[in-house]
PAVEXSE-310083 format. One line per field, with one value per residue (C-alpha): x, y, z; residue in three letters; residue number from 1. Coordinates in pm, whole numbers, m for minus. Layout:
<gufis>
px <- [X:...]
py <- [Y:...]
pz <- [Z:...]
residuo <- [ala:...]
num <- [NUM:...]
</gufis>
This chain:
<gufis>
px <- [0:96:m45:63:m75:97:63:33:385:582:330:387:18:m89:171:31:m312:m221:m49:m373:m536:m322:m210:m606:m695:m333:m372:m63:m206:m182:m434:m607:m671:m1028:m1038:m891:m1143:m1439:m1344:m1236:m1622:m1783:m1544:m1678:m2049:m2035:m1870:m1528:m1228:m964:m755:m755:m487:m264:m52:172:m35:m289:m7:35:m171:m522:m397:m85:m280:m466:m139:m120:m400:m410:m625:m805:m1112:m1159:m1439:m1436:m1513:m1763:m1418:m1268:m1579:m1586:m1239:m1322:m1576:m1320:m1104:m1269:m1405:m1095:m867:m657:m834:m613:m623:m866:m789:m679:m820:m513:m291:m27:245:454:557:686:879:755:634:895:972:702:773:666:512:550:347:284:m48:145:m38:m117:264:336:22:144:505:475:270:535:831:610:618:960:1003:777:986:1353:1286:1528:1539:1287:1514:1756:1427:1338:1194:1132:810:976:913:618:521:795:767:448:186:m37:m31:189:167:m183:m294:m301:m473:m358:m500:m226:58:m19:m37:323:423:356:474:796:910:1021:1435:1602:1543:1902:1861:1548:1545:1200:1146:816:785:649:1031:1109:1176:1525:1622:1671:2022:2010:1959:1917:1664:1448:1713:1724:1361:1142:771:527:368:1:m261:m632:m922:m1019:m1306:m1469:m1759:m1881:m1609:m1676:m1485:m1446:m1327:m1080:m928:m912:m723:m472:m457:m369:m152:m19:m17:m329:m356:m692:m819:m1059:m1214:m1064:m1239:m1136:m1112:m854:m600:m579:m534:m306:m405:m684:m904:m1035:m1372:m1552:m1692:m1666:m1555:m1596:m1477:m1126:m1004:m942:m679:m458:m298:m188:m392:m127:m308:m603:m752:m1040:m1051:m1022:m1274:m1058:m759:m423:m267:5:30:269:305:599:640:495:133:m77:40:439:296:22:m314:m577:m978:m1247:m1452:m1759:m1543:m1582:m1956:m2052:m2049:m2164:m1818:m1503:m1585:m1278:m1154:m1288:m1077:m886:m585:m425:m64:72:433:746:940:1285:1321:1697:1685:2015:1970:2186:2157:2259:2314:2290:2523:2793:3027:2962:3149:3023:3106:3263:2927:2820:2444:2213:2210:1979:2120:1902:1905:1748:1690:1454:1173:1171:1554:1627:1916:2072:2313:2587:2832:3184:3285:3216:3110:2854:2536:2210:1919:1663:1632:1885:1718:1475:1312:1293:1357:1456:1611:1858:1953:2230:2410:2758:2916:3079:3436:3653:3996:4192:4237:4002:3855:3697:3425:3267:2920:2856:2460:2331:2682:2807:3039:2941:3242:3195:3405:3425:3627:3851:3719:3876:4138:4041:3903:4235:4332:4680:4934:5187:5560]
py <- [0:331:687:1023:1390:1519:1901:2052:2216:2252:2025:2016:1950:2337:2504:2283:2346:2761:2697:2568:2877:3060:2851:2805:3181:3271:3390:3241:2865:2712:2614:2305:2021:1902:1611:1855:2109:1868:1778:2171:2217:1933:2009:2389:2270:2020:2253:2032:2179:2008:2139:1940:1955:1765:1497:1282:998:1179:1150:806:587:449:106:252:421:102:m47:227:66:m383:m428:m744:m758:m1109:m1244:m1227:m1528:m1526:m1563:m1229:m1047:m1142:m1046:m723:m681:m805:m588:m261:m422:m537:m170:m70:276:599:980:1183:1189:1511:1708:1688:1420:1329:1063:1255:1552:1306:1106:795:825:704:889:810:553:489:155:243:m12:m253:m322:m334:m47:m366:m436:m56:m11:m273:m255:160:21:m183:68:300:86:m14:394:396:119:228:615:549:834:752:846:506:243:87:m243:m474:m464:m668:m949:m926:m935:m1208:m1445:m1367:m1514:m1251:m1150:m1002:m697:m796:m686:m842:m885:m652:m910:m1151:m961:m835:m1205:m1294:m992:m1089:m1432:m1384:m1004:m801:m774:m456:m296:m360:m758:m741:m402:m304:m405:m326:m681:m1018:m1135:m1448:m1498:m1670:m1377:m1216:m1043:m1193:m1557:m1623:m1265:m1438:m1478:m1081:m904:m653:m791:m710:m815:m869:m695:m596:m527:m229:m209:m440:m314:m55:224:502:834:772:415:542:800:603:338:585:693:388:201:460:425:177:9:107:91:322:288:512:719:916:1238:1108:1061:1450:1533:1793:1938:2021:1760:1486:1417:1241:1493:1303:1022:634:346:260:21:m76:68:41:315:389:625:849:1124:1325:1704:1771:2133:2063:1750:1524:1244:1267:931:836:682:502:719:896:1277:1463:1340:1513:1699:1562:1227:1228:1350:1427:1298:1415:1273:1226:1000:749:740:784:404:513:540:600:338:490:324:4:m299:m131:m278:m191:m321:m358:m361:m446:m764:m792:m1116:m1289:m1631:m1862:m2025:m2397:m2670:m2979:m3180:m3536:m3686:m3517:m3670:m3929:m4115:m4172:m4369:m4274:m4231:m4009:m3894:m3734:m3754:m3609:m3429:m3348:m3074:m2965:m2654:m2467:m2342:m1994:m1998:m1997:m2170:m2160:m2354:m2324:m2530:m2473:m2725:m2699:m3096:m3047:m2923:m2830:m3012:m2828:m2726:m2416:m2228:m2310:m2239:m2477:m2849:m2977:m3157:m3092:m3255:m3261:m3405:m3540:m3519:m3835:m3816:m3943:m3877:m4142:m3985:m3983:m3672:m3435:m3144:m2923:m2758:m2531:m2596:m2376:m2282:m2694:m2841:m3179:m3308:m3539:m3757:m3945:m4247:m4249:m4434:m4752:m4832:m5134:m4814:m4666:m4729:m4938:m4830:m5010:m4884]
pz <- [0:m71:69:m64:m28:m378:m356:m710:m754:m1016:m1245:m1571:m1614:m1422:m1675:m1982:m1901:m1878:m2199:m2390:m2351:m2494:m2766:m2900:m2877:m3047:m3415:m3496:m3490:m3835:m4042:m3977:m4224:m4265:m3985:m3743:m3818:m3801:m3451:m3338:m3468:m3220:m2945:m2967:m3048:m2769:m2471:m2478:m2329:m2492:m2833:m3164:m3351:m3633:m3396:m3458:m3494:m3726:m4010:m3996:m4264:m4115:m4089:m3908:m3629:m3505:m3451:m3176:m3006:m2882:m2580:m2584:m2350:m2218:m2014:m1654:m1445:m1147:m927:m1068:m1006:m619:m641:m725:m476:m213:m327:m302:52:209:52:348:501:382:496:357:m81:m159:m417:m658:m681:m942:m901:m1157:m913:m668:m918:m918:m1307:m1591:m1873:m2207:m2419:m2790:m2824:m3239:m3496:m3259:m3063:m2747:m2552:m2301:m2264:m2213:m1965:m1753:m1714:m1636:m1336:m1264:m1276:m1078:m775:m840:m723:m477:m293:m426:m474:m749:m1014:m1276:m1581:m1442:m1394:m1752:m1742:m2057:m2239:m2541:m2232:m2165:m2577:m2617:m2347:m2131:m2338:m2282:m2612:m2852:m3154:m3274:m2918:m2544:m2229:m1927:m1654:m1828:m1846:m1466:m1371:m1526:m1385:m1025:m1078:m1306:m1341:m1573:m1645:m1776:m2140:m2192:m2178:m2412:m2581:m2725:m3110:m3210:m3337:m3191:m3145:m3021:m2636:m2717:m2862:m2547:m2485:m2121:m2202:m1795:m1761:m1533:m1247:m1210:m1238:m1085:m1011:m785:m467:m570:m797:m739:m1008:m924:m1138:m1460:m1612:m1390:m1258:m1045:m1002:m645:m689:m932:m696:m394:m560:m664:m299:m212:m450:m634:m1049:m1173:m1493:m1706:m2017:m2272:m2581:m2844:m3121:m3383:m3233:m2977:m3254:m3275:m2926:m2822:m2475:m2260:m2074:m2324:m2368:m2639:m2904:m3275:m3488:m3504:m3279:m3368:m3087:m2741:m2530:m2233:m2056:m1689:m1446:m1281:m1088:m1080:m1040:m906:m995:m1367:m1283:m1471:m1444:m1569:m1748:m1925:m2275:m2471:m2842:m2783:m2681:m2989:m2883:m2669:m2338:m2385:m2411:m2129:m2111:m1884:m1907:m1776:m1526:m1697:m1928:m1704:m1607:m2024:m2061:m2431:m2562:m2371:m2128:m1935:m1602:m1763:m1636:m1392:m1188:m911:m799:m487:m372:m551:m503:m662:m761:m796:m858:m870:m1147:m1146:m1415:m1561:m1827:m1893:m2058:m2010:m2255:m2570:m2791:m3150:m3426:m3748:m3937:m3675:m3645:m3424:m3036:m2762:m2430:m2169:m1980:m1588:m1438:m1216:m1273:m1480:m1559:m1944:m2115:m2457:m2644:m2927:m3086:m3082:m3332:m3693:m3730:m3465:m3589:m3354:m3517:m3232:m2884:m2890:m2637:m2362:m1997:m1752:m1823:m2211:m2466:m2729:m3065:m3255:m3530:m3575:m3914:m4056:m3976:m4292:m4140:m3997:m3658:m3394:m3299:m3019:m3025:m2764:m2717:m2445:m2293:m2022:m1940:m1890:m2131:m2338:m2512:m2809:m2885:m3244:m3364:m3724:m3964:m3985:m4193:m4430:m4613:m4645:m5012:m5062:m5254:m5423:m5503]
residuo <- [unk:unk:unk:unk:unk:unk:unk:unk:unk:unk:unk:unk:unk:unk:unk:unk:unk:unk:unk:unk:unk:unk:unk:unk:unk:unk:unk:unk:unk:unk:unk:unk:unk:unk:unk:unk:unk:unk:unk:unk:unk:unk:unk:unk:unk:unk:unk:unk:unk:unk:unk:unk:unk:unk:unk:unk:unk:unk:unk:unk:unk:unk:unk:unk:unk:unk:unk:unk:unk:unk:unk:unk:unk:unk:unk:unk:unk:unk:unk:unk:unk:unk:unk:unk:unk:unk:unk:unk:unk:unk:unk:unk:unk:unk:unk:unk:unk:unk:unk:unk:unk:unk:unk:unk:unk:unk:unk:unk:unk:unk:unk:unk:unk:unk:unk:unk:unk:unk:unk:unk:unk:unk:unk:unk:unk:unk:unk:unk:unk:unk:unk:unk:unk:unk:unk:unk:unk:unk:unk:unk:unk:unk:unk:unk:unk:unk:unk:unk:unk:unk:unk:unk:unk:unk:unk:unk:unk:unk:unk:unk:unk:unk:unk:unk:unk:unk:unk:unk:unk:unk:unk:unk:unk:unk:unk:unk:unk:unk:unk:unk:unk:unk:unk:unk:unk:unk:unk:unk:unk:unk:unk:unk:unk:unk:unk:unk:unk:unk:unk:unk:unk:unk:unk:unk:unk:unk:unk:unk:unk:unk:unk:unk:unk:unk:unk:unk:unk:unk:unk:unk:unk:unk:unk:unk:unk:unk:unk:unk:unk:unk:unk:unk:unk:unk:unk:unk:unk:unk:unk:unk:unk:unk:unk:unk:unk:unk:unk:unk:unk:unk:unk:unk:unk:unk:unk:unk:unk:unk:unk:unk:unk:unk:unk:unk:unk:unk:unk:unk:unk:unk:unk:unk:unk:unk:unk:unk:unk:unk:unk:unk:unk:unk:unk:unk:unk:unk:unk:unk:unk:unk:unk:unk:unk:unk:unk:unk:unk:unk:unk:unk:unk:unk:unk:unk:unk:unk:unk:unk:unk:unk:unk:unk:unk:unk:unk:unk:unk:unk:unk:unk:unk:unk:unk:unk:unk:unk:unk:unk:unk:unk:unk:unk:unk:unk:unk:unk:unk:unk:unk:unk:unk:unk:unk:unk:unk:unk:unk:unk:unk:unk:unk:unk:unk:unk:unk:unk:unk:unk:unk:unk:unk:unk:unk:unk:unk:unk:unk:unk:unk:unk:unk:unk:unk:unk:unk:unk:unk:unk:unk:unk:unk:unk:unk:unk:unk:unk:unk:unk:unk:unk:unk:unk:unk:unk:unk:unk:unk:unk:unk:unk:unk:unk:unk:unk:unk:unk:unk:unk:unk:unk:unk:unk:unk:unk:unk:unk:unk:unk:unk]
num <- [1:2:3:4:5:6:7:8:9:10:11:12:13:14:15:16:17:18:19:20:21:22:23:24:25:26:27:28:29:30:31:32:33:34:35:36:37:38:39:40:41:42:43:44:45:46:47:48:49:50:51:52:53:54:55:56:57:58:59:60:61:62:63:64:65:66:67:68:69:70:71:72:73:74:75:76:77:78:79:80:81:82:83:84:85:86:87:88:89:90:91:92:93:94:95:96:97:98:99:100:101:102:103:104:105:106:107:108:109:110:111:112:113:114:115:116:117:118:119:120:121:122:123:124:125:126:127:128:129:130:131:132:133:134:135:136:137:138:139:140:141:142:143:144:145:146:147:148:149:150:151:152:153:154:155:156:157:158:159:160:161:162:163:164:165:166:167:168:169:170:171:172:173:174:175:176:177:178:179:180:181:182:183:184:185:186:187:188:189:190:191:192:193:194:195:196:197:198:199:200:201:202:203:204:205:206:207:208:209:210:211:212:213:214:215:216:217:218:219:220:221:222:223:224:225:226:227:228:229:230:231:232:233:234:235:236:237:238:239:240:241:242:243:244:245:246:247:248:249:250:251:252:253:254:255:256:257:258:259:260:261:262:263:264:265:266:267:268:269:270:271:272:273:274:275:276:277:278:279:280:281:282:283:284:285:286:287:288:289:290:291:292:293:294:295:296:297:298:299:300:301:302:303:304:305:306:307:308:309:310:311:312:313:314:315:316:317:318:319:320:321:322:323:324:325:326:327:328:329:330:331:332:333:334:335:336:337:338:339:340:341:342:343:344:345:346:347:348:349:350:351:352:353:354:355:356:357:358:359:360:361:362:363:364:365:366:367:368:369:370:371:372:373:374:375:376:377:378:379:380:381:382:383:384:385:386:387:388:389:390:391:392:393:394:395:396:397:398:399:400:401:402:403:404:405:406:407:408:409:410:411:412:413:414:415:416:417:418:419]
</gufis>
């Protein structure tokens, strides 16, 4: 649990929100193209406080800006919606919720990323909850905390760049961790999880204590807020429209365009004088407010289209998680004959620690099984050896050594010569 009274400061939101006003009433604002001036027209028709503009998202190719979006909405089980009642029940009690609070003042929010072409929003959503308690606990600076989403799309199975589930990823998060960018940089592609720069990434990750729903299908304002309150960043998600694509300031709120796709983001604060939340996305800096955005209230009770606050989760605590990996191989050595062929080596290890192998002779071929996690096999294959001379190879798997050793080929092959 964490409780915070955040007082407004130096916010970068109070000075954005001054600079709004005087960016839409400047005469020096450029022309708009048509979509932009559609929406300026509903936003002004409809009494929305919020500027439209041309983003960087609104010149990217239709196709291009639903690969912005991924969130998959699964069905909830009767369990998970107890859960959530026993969540909100059993919440430990907090001082009185201020009327402004935003985790970015104190420092526990890290820097935006840019999820690019790839539906990995749900990634993105879940692993800036994650680095957020990893500063709560550490009070590290944010700039230095940047945990692997290319993990979570990779190896989690909770989805991948066609789109993912949040309550997924939050589960493998809590049960495995996430490692450092460095030992799976981000890609923007589905990737494959041996790929990994850290072949042994799970023996060194951040994860977290527990998580809560918050909310499924029916949010509240209040609900919202006193989550924050007490665990600090949540994970949520929102329907997007058109109009959203061309948001550059202001507090959102729904004035024009069709359904384009789910979403998932990360609740960071709220402001009760602007009546509104503040959350940060994953499309990079030249969107919106520096790459967040705030959302009005009302956002969240319109279950007609934004459905925001939808599928909230809340996480709670940070756990560092350093395994000692160990393992072993069996066998350790072979001897083949001449002809060679394949052969199987087996390998153990604990649960959650990945292994790879390689060859370091050029007569020793793997047939499958490089890489792997947990227990597994390997095969390789043995090249005939047509030299007279017995011979020896090496191949390094999950760190051990397995030497192979081959016979010559026997000498009634040898050709006789006569002088």
């Amino acid at each position: 649990m964490y409780t915070t009274r955040v007082s407004r400061g130096q916010s970068i939101f109070s000075f954005l929100s001054c600079l709004f006003f005087l960016f839409i009433l400047s005469p020096s604002v450029s022309a708009a193209t048509p979509e932009v001036e559609s929406v300026r027209e509903q936003i002004q028709k409809k009494g929305g406080k919020w500027l439209s503009a041309e983003t960087s998202i609104t010149r990217l190719p239709a196709a291009h800006r639903l690969k912005r979006l991924g969130l998959f909405k699964g069905p909830v089980s009767i369990a998970e919606s107890a859960a959530v009642l026993k969540s909100l029940q059993t919440a430990p009690k907090s001082q009185a919720a201020p009327t402004y609070l935003n985790y970015y003042d104190s420092n526990y929010v890290t820097p935006i990323r840019d999820q690019g072409s790839c539906g990995s929003c749900w990634a993105f959503a879940t692993t800036a909850a994650l680095e957020s308690q990893v500063l709560i606990a550490t009070h590290a600076t944010p700039a230095n905390i940047n945990l692997s989403e290319q993990v979570l799309v990779s190896c989690s199975g909770a989805g991948s760049c066609n789109g993912g589930y949040i309550d997924s990823a939050s589960y493998f998060i809590q049960g495995t961790g996430l490692p450092t960018e460095t030992c799976f940089p981000y890609s923007g592609t589905d990737n494959n999880c041996s790929n990994a720069s850290c072949p042994y990434w799970q023996s060194d990750t951040d994860a977290i204590n527990a998580c809560h729903w918050v909310s499924l299908d029916s949010p509240t304002v209040t609900a919202l807020k006193t989550a924050l309150v007490n665990y600090g960043p949540l994970v949520t998600t929102m329907n997007v429209y058109a109009d959203f694509f061309t948001y550059a300031g202001g507090v959102y709120s729904y004035a024009t365009g069709a359904y384009q796709g789910g979403h998932a983001v990360s609740i960071i604060g709220y402001d009760d004088s602007s009546q509104c939340f503040i959350v940060k996305n994953s499309w990079g800096t030249d969107w919106g407010e520096k790459g967040f955005f705030r959302i009005a209230y009302s956002e969240v009770s319109d279950n007609r289209y934004v459905q925001f606050g939808y599928y909230t989760i809340a996480y709670d605590g940070n756990t560092p998680v350093q395994t000692t990996c160990s393992y072993s191989i069996s066998p350790k050595s072979i001897t083949v004959t001449y002809p060679g062929g394949n052969a199987v080596v087996s390998v153990t290890s604990q649960p959650g620690c990945s292994w790879t192998a390689v060859s370091n002779t050029k007569w020793i071929n793997i047939v499958s099984g490089a890489s792997g996690t947990d227990d597994g096999t390997l095969t390789y294959q043995v090249s005939p050896n047509n030299t007279y001379k017995n011979r020896t190879g090496k191949m390094t798997i999950a760190g051990k050594t397995l030497t192979v050793k081959q016979k010559a080929k026997p000498l009634r092959y040898a050709r006789l010569w006569r002088y």
